[in-house]
C-alpha positions as CSV (number, residue, x, y, z in Angstrom):
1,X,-24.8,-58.9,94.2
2,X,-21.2,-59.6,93.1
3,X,-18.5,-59.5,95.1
4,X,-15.7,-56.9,92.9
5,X,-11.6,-56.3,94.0
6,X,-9.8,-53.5,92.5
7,X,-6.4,-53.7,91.8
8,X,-3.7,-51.7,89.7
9,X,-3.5,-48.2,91.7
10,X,-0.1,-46.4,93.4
11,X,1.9,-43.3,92.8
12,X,2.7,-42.1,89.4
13,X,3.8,-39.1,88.0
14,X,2.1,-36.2,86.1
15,X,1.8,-37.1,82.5
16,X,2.2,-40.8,83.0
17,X,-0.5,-43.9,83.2
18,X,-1.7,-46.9,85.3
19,X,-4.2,-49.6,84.1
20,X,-6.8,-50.4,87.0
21,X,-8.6,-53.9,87.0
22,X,-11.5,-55.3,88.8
23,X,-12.0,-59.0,88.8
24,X,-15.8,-59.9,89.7
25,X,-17.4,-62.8,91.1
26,X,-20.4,-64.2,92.0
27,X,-22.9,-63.7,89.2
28,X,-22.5,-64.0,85.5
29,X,-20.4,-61.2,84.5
30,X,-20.7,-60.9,80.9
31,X,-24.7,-60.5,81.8
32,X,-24.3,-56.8,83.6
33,X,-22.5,-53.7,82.6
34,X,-19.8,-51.8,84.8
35,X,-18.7,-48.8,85.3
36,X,-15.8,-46.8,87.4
37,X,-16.5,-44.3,89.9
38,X,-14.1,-42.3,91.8
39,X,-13.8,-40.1,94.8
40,X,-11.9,-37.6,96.4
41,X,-11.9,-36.4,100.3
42,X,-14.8,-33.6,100.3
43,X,-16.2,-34.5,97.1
44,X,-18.9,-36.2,95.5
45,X,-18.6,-39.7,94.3
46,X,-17.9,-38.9,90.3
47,X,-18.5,-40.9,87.1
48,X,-15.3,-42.1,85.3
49,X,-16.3,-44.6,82.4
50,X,-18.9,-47.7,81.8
51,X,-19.0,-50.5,79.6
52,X,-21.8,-52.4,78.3
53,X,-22.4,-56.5,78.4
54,X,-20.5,-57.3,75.6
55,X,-17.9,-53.8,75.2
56,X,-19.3,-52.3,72.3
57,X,-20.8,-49.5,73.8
58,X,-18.7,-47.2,76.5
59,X,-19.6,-44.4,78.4
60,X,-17.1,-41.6,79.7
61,X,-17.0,-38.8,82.2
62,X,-16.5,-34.9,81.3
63,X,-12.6,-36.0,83.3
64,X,-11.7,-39.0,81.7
65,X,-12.6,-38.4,77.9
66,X,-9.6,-38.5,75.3
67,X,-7.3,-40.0,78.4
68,X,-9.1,-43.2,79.9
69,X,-10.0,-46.2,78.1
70,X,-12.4,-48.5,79.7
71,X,-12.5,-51.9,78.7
72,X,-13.6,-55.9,79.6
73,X,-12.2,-59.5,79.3
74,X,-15.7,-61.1,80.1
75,X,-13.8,-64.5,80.0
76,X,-11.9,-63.1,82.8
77,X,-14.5,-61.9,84.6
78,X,-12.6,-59.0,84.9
79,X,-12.8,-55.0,83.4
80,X,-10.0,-52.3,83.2
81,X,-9.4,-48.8,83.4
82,X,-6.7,-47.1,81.6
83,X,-5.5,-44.3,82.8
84,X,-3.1,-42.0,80.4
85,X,-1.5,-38.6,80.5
86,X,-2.4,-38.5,84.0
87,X,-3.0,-35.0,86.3
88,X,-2.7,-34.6,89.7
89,X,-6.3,-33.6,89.8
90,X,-7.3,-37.4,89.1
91,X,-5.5,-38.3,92.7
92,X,-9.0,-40.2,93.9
93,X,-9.6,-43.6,95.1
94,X,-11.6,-45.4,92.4
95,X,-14.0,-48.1,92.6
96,X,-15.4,-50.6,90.1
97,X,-19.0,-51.4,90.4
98,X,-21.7,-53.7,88.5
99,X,-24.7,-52.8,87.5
100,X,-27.6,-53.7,89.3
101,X,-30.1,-55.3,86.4
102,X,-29.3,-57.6,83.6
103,X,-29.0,-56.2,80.4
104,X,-29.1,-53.0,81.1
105,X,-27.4,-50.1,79.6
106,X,-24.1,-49.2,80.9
107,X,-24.9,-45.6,83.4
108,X,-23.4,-42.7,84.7
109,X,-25.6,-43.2,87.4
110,X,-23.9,-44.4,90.9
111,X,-27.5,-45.7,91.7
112,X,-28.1,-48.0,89.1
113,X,-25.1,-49.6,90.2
114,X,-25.8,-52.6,93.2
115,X,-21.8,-54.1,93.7
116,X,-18.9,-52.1,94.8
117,X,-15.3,-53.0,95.1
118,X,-13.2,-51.9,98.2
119,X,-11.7,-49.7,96.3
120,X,-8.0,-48.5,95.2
121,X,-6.3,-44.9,95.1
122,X,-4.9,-43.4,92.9
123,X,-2.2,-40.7,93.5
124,X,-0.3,-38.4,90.5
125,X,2.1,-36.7,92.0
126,X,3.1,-33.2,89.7
């Protein structure tokens, strides 16, 4: 498994944006694709965005489309999330996650995801 840290997530107003990062370790990162999940207190865990190996294909949830932007710096090790023309309805705490095979397609699937970061939250105030 790899070991994933989220960072990037605080308060913000309606209408404004925040960039989310997760910095991985502890496997080859350009190998796997990842995705962000988020979740809210009552609520199932819900699909954000994914991003294939290399970043050419991306994957978005009904929430995010047209607003979020996920992307990769595989010679970071890390992968963003940004967040624009924010809503008080994305208030969640979001988690990064790597997938669980090599090579694989980039999911909306929380179960073909094997890593998960701590997690940071997100709050839009309106």
């Amino acid at each position: 498994q790899a070991q994933l840290v989220e960072s990037g997530g605080g308060l913000v107003q309606a209408g404004g944006s925040l960039r989310l990062s997760c910095a991985a370790s502890g496997r080859t990162f350009s190998n796997y694709a990842m995705g962000w999940f988020r979740r809210t207190p009552g609520k199932e865990r819900e699909f954000v965005a994914a991003i294939s190996t290399r970043g050419v294909t991306t994957l978005y949830g009904d929430s995010g489309k047209g607003r979020f932007t996920i992307s990769r710096d595989n010679a970071k090790n890390t992968v963003y999330l940004q967040m624009n023309s924010l809503k008080p309805e994305d208030t969640a705490v979001y988690y990064c996650a790597a997938g669980a095979a090599a090579w694989r397609r980039p999911s909306p699937l929380w179960s073909d995801y094997d890593s998960w970061g701590q997690g940071t939250q997100v709050t839009v105030s309106s």
